[in-house]
mmCIF file as Biopython writes it, N, C-alpha, C and O atoms, coordinates in Angstrom:
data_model
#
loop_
_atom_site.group_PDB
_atom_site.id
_atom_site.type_symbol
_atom_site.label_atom_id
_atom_site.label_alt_id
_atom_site.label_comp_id
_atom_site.label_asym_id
_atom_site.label_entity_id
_atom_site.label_seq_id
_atom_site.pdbx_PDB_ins_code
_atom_site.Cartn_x
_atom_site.Cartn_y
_atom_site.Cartn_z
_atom_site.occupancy
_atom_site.B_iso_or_equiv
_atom_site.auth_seq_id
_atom_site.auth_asym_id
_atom_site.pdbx_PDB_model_num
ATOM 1   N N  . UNK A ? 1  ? -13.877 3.480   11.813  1.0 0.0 1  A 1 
ATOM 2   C CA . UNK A ? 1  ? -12.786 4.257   11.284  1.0 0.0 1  A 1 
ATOM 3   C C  . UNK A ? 1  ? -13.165 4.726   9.878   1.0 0.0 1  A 1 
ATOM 4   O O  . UNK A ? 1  ? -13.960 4.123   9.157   1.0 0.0 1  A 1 
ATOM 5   N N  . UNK A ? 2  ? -12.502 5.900   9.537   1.0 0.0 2  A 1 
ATOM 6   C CA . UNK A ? 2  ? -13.062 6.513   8.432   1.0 0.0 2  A 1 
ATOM 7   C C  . UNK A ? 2  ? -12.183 5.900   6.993   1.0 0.0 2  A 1 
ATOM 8   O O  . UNK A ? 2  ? -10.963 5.985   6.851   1.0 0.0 2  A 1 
ATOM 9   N N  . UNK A ? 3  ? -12.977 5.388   6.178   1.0 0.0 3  A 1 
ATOM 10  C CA . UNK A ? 3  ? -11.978 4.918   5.292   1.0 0.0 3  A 1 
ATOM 11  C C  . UNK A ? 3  ? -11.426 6.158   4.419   1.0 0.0 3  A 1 
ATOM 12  O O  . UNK A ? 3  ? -10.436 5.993   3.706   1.0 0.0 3  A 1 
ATOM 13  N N  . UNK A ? 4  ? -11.777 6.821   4.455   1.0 0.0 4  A 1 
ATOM 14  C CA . UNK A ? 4  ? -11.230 7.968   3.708   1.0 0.0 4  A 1 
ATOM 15  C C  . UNK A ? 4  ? -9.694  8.199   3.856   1.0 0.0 4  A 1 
ATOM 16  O O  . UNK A ? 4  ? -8.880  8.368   2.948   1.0 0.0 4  A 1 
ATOM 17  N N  . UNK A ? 5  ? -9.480  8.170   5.199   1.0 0.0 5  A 1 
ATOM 18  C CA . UNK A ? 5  ? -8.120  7.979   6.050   1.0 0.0 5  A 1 
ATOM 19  C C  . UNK A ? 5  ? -6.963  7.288   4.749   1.0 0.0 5  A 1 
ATOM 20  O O  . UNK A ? 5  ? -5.889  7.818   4.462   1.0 0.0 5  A 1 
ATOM 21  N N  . UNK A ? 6  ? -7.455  6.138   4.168   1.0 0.0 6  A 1 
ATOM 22  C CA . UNK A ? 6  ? -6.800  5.360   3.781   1.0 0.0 6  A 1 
ATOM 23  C C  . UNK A ? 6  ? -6.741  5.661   2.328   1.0 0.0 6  A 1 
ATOM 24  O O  . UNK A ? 6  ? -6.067  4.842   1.704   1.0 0.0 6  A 1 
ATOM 25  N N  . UNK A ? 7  ? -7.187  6.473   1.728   1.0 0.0 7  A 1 
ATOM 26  C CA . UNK A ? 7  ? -7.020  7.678   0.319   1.0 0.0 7  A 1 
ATOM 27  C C  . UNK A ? 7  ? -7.056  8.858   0.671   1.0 0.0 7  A 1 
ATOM 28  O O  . UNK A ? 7  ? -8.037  9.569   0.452   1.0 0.0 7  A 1 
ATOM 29  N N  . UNK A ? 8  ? -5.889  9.305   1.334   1.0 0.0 8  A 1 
ATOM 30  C CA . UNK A ? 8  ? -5.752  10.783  1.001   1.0 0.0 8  A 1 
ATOM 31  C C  . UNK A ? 8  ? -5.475  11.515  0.186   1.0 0.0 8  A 1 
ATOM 32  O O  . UNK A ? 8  ? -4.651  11.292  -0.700  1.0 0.0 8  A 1 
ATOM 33  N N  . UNK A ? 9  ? -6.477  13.104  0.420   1.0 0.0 9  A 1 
ATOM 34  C CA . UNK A ? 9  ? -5.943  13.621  -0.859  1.0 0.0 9  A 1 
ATOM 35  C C  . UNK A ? 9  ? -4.641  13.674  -1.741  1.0 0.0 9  A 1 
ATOM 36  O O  . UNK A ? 9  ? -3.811  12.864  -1.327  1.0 0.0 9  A 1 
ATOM 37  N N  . UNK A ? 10 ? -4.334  14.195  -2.535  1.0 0.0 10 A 1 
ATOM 38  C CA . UNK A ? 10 ? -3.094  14.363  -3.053  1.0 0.0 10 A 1 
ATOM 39  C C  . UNK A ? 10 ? -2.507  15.385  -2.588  1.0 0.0 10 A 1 
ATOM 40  O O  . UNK A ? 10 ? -3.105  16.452  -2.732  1.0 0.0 10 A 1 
ATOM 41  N N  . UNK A ? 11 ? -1.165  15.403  -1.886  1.0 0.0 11 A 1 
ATOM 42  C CA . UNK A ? 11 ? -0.269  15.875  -1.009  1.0 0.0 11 A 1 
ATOM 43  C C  . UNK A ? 11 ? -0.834  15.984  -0.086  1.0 0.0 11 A 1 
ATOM 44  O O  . UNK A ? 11 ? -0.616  17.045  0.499   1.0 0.0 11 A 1 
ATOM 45  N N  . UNK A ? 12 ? -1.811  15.056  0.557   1.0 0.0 12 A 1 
ATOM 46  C CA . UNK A ? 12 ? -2.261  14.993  2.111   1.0 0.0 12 A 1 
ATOM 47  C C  . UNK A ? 12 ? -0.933  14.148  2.423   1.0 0.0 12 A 1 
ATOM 48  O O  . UNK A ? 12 ? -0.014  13.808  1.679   1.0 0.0 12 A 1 
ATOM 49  N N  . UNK A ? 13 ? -1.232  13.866  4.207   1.0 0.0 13 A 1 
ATOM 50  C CA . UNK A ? 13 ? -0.961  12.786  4.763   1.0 0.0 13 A 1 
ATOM 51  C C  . UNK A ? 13 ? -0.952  11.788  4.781   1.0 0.0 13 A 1 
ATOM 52  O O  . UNK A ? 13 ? -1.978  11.555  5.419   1.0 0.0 13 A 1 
ATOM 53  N N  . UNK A ? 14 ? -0.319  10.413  4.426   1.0 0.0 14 A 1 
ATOM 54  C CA . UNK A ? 14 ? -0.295  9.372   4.799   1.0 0.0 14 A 1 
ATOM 55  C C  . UNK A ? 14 ? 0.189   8.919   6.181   1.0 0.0 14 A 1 
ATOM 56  O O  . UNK A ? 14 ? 0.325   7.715   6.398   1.0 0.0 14 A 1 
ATOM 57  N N  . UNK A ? 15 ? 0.415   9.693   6.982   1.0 0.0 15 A 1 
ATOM 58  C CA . UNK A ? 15 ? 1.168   9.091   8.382   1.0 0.0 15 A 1 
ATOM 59  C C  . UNK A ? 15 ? -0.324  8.558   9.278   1.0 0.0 15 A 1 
ATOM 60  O O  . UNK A ? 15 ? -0.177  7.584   10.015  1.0 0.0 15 A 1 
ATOM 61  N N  . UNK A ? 16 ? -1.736  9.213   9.195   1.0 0.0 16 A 1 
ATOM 62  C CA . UNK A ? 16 ? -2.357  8.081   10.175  1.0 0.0 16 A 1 
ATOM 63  C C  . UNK A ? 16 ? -2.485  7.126   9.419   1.0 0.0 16 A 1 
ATOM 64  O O  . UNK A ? 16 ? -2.426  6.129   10.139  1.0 0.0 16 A 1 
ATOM 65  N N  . UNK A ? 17 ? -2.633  6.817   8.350   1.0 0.0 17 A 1 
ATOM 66  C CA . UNK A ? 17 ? -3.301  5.669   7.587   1.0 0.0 17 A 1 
ATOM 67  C C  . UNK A ? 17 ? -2.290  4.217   8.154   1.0 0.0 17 A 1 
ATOM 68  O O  . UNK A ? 17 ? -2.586  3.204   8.788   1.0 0.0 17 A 1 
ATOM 69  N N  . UNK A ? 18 ? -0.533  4.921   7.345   1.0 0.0 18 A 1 
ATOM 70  C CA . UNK A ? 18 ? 0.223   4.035   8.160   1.0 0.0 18 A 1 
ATOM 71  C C  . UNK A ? 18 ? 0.782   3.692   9.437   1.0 0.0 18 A 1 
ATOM 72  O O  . UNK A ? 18 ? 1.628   2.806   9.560   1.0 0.0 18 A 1 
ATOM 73  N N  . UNK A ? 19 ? 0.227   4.531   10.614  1.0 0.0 19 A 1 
ATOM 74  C CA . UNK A ? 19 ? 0.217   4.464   11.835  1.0 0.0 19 A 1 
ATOM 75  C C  . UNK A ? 19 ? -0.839  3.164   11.995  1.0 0.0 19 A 1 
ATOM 76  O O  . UNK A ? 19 ? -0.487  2.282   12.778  1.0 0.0 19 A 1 
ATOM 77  N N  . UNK A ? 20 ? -2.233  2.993   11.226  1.0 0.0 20 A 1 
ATOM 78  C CA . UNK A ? 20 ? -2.984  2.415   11.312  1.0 0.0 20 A 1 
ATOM 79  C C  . UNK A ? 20 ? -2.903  1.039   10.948  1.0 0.0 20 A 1 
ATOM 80  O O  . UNK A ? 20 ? -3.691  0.136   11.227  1.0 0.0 20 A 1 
ATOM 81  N N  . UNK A ? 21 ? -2.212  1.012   10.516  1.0 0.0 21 A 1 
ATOM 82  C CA . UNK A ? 21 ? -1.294  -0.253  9.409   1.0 0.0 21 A 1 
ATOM 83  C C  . UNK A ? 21 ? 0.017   -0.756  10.165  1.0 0.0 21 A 1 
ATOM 84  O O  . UNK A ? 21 ? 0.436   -1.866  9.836   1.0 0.0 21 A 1 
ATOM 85  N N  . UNK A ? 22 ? 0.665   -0.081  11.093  1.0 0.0 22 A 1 
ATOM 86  C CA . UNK A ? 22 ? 1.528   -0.815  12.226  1.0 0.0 22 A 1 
ATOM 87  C C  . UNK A ? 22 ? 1.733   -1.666  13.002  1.0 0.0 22 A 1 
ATOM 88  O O  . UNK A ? 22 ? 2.682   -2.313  13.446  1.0 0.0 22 A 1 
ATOM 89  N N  . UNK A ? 23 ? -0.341  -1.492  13.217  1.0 0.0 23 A 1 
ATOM 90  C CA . UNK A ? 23 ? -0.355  -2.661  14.158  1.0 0.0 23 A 1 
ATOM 91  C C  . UNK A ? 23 ? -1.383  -3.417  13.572  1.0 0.0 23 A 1 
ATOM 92  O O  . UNK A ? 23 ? -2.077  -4.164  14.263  1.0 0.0 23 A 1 
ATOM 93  N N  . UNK A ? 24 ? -1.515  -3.316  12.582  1.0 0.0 24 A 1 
ATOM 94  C CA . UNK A ? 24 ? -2.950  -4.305  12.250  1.0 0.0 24 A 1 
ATOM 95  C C  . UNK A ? 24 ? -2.859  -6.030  12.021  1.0 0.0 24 A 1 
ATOM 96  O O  . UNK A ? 24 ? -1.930  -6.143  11.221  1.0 0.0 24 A 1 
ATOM 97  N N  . UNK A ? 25 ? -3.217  -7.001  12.241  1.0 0.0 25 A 1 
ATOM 98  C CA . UNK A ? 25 ? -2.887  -8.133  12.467  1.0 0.0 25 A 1 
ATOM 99  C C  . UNK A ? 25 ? -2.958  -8.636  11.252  1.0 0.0 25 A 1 
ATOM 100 O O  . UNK A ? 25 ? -2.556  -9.784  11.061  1.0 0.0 25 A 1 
ATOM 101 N N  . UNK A ? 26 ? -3.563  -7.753  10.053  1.0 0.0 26 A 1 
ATOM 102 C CA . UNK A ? 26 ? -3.674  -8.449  8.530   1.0 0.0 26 A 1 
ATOM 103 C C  . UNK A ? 26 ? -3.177  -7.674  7.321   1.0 0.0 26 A 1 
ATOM 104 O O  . UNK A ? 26 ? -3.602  -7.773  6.170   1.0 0.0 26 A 1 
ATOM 105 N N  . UNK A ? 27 ? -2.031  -6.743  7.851   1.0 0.0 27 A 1 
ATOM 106 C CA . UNK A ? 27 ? -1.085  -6.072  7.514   1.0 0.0 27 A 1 
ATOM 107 C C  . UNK A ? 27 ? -0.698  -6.683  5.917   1.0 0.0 27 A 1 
ATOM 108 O O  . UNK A ? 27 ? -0.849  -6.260  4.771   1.0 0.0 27 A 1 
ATOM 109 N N  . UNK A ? 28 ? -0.187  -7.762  6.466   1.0 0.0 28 A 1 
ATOM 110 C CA . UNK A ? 28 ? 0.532   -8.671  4.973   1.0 0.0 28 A 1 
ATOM 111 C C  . UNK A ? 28 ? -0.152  -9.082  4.403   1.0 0.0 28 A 1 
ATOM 112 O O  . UNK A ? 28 ? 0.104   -9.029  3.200   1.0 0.0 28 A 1 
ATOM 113 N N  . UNK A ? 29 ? -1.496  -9.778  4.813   1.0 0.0 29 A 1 
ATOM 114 C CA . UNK A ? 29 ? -2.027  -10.050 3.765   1.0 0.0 29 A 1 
ATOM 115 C C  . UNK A ? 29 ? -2.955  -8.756  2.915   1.0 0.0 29 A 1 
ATOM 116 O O  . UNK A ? 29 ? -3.061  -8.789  1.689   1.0 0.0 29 A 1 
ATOM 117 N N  . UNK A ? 30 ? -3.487  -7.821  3.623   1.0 0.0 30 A 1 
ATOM 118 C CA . UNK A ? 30 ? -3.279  -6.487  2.787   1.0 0.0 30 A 1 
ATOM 119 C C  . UNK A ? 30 ? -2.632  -5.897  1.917   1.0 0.0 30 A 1 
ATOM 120 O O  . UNK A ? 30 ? -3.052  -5.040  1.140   1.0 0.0 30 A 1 
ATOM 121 N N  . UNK A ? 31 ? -0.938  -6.588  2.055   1.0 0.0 31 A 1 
ATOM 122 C CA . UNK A ? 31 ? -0.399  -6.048  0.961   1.0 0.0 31 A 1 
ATOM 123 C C  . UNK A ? 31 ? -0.186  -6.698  0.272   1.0 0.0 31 A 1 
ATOM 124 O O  . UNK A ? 31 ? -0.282  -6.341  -0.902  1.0 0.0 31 A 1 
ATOM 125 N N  . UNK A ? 32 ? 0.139   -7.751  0.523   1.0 0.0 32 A 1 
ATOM 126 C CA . UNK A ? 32 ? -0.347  -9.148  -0.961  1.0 0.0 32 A 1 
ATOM 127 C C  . UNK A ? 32 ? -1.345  -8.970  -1.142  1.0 0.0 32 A 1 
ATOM 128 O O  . UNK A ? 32 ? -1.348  -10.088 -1.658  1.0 0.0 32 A 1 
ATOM 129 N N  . UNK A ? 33 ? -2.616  -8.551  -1.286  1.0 0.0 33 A 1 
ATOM 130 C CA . UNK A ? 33 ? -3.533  -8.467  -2.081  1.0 0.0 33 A 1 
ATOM 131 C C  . UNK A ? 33 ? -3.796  -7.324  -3.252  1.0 0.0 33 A 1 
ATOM 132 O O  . UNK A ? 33 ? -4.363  -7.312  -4.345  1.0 0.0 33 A 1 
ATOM 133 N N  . UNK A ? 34 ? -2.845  -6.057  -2.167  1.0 0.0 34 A 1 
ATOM 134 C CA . UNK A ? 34 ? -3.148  -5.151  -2.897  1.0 0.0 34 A 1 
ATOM 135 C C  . UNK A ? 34 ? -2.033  -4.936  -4.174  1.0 0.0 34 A 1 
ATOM 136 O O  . UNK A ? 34 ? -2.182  -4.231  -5.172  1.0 0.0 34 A 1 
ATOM 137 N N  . UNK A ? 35 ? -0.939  -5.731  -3.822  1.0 0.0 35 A 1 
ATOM 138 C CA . UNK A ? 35 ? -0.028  -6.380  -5.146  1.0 0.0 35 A 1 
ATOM 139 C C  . UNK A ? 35 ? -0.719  -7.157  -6.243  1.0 0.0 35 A 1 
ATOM 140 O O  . UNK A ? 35 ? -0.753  -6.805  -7.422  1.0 0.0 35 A 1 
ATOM 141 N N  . UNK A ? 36 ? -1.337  -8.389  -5.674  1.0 0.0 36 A 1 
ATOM 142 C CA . UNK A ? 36 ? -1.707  -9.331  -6.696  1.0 0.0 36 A 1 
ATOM 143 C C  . UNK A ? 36 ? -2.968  -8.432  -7.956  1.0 0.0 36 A 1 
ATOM 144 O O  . UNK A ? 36 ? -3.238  -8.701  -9.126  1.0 0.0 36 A 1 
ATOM 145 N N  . UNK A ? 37 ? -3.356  -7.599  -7.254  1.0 0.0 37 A 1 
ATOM 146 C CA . UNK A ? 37 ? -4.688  -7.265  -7.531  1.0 0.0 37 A 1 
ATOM 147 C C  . UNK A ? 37 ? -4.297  -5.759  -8.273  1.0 0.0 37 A 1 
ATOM 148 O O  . UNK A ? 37 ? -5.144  -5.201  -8.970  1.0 0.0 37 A 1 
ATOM 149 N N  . UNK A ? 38 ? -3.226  -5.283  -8.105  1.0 0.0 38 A 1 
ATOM 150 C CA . UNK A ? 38 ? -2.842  -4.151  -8.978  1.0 0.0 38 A 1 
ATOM 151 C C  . UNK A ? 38 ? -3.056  -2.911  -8.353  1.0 0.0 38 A 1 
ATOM 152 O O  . UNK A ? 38 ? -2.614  -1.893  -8.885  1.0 0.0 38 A 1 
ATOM 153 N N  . UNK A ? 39 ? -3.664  -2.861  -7.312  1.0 0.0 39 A 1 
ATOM 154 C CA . UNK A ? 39 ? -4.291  -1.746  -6.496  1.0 0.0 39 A 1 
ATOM 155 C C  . UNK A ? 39 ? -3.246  -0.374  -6.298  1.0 0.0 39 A 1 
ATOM 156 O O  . UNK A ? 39 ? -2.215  -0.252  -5.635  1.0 0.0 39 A 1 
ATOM 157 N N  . UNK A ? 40 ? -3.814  0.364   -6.968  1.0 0.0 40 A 1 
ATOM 158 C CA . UNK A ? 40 ? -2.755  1.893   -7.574  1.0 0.0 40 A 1 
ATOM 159 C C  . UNK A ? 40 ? -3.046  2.758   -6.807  1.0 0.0 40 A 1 
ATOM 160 O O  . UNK A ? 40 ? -2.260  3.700   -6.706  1.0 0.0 40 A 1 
ATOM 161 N N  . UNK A ? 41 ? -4.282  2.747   -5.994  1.0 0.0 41 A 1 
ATOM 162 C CA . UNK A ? 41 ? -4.243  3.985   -4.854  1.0 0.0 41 A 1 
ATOM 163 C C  . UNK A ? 41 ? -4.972  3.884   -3.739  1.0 0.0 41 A 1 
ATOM 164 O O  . UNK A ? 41 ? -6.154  3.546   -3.798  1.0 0.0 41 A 1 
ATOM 165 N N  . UNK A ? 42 ? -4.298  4.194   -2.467  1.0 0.0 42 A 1 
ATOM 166 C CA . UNK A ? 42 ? -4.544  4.477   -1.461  1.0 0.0 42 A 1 
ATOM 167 C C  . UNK A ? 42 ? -3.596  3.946   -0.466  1.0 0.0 42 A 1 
ATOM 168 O O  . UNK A ? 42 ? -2.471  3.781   -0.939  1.0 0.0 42 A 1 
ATOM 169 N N  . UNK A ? 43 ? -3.726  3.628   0.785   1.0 0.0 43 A 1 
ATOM 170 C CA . UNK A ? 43 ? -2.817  2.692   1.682   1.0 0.0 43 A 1 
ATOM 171 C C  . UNK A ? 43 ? -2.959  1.390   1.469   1.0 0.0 43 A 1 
ATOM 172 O O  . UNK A ? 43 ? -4.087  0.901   1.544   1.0 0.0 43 A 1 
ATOM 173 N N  . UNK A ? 44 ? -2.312  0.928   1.293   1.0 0.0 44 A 1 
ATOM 174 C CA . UNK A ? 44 ? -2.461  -0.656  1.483   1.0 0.0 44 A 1 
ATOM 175 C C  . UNK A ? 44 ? -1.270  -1.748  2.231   1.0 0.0 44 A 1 
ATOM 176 O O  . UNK A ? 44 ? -0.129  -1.994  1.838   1.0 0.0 44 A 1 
ATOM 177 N N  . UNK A ? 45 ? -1.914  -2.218  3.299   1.0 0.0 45 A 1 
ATOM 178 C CA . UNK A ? 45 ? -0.499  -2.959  3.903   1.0 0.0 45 A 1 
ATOM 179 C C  . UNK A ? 45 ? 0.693   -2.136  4.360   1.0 0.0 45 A 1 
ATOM 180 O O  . UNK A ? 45 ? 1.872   -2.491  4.325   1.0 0.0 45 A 1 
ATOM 181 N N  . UNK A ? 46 ? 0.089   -0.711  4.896   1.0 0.0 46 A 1 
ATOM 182 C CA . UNK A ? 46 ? 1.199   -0.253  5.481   1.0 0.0 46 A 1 
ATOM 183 C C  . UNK A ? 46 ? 2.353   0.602   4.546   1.0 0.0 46 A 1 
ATOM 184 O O  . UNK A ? 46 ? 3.361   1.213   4.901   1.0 0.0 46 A 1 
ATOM 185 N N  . UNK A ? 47 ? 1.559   0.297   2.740   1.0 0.0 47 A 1 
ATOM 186 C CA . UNK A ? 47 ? 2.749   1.366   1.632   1.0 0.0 47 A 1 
ATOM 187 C C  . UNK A ? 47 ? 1.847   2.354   1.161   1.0 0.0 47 A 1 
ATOM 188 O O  . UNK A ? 47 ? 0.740   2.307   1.699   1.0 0.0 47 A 1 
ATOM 189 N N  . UNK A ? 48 ? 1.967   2.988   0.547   1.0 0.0 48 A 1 
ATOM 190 C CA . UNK A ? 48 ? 1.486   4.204   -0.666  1.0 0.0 48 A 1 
ATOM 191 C C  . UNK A ? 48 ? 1.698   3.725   -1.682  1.0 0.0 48 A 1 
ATOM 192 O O  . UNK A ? 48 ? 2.346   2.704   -1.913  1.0 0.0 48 A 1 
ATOM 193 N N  . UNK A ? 49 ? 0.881   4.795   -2.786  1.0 0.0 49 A 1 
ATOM 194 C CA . UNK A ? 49 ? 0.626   4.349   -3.959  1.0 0.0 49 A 1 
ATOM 195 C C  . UNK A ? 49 ? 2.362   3.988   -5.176  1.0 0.0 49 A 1 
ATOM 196 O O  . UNK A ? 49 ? 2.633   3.313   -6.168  1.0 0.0 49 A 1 
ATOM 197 N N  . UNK A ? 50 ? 3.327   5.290   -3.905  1.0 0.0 50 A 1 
ATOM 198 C CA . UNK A ? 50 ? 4.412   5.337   -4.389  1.0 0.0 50 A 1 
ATOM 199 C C  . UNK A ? 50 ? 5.232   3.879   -4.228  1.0 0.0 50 A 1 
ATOM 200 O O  . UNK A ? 50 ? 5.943   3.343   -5.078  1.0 0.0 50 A 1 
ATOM 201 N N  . UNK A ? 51 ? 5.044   3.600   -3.435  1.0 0.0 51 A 1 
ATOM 202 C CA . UNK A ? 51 ? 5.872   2.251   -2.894  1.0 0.0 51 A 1 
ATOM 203 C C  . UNK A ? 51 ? 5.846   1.078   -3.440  1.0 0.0 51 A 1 
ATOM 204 O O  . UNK A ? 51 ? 6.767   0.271   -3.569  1.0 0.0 51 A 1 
ATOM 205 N N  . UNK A ? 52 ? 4.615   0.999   -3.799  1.0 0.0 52 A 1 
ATOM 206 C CA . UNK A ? 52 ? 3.930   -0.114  -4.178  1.0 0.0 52 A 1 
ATOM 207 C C  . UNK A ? 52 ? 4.164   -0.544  -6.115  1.0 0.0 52 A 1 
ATOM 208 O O  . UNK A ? 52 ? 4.080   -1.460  -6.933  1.0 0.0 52 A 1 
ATOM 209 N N  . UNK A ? 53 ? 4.528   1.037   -5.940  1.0 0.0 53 A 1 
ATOM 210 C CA . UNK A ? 53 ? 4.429   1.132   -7.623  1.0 0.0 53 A 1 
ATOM 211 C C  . UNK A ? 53 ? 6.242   0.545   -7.727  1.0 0.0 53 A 1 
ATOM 212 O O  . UNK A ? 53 ? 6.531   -0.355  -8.515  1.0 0.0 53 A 1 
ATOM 213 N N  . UNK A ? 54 ? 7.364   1.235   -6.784  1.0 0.0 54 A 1 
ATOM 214 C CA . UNK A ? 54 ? 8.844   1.231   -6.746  1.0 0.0 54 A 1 
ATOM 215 C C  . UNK A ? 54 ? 8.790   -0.295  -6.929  1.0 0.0 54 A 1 
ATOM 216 O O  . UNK A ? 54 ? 9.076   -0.760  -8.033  1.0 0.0 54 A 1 
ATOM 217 N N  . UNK A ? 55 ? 8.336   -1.339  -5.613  1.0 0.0 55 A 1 
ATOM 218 C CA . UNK A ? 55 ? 7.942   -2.515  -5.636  1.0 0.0 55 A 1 
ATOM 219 C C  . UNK A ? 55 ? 7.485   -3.503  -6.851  1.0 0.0 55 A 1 
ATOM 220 O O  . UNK A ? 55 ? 7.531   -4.733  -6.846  1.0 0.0 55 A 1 
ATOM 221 N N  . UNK A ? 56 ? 7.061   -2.702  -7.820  1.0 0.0 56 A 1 
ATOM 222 C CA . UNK A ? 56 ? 6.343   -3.140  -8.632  1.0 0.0 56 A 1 
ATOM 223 C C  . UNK A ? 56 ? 7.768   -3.349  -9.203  1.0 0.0 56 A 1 
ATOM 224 O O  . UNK A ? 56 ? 8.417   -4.394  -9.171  1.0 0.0 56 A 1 
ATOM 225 N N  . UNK A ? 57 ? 8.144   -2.114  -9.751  1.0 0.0 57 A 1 
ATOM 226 C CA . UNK A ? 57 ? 9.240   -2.259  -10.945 1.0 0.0 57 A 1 
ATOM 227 C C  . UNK A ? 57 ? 10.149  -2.797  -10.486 1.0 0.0 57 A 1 
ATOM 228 O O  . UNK A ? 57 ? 10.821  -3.202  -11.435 1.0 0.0 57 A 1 
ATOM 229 N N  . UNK A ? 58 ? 10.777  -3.166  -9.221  1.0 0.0 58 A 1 
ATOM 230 C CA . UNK A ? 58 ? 12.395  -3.700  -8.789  1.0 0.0 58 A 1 
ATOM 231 C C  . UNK A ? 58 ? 11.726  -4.932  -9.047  1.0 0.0 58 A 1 
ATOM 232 O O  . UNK A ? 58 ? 12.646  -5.433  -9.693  1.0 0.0 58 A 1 
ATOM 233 N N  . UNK A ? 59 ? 10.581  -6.076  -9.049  1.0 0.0 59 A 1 
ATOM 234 C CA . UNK A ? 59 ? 10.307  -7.201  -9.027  1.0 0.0 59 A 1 
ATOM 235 C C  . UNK A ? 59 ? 10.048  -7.637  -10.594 1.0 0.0 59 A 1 
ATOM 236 O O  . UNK A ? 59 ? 10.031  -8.746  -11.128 1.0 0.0 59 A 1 
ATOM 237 N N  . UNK A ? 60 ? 9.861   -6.369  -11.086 1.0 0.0 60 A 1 
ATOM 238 C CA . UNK A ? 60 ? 10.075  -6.825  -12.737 1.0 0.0 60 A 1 
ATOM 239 C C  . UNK A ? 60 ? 11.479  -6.440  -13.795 1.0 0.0 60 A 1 
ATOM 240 O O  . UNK A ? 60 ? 11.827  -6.801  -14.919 1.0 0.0 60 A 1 
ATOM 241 N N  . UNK A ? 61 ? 12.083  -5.431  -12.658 1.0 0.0 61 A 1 
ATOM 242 C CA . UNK A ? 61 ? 13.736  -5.834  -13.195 1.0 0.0 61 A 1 
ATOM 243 C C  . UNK A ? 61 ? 14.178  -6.992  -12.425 1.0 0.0 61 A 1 
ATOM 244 O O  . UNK A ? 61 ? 15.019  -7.463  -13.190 1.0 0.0 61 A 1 
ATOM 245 N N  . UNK A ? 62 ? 14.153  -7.703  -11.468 1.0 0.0 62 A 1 
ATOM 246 C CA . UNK A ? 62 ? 14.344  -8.933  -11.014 1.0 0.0 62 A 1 
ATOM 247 C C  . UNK A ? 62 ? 14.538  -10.046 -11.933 1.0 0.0 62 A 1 
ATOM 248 O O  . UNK A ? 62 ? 15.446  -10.815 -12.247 1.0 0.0 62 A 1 
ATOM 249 N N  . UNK A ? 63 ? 13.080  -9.781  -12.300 1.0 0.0 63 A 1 
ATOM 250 C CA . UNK A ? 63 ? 12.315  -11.384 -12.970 1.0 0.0 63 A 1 
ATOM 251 C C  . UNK A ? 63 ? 11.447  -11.899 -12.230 1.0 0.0 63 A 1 
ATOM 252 O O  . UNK A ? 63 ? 10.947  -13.019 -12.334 1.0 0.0 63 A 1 
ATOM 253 N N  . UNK A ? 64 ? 11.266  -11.179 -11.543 1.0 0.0 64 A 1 
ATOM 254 C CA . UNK A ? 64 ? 9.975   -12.044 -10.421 1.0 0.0 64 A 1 
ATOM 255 C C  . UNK A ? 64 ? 8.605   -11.440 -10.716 1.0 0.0 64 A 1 
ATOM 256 O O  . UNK A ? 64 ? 8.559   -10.281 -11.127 1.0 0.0 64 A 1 
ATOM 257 N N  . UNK A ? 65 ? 7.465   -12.157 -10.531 1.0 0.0 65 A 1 
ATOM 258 C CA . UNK A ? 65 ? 6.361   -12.355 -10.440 1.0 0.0 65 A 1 
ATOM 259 C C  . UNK A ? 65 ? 5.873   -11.227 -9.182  1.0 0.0 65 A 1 
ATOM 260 O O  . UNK A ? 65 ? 6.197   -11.461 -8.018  1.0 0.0 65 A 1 
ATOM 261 N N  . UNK A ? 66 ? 5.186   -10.175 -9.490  1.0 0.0 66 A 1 
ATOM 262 C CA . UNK A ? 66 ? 3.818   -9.383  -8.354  1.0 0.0 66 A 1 
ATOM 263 C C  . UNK A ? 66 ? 2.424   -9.286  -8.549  1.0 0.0 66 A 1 
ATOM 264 O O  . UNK A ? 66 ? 1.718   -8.740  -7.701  1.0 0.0 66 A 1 
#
């Protein structure tokens, strides 16, 4: 599979990447990693760079730890 898939350009597609990420059996831990680790672009675990970032900030208006 092409990893490219999984950084698309800017205003490409993300729908195969996360089609690809639906069924993958290491889904979560993909995206806990790509949390712990700060990871700002591409697919990861099934989110975008957008998601991940939203994620970011609701867990630090929380008080919680990402």
């Amino acid at each position: 599979m092409d990893p490219g898939l999984f950084y698309p350009e800017q205003g490409g597609s993300c729908r195969p990447a996360k089609r690809i990420c639906a069924s993958c059996p290491v889904r979560g831990d993909c995206f806990a990693y790509s949390m712990a680790r700060g990871e700002i672009y591409g697919i990861w675990g099934g989110t975008t760079e957008d998601e991940r970032r939203r994620l970011r900030r609701q867990a630090r208006w929380r008080g919680g730890a990402v």
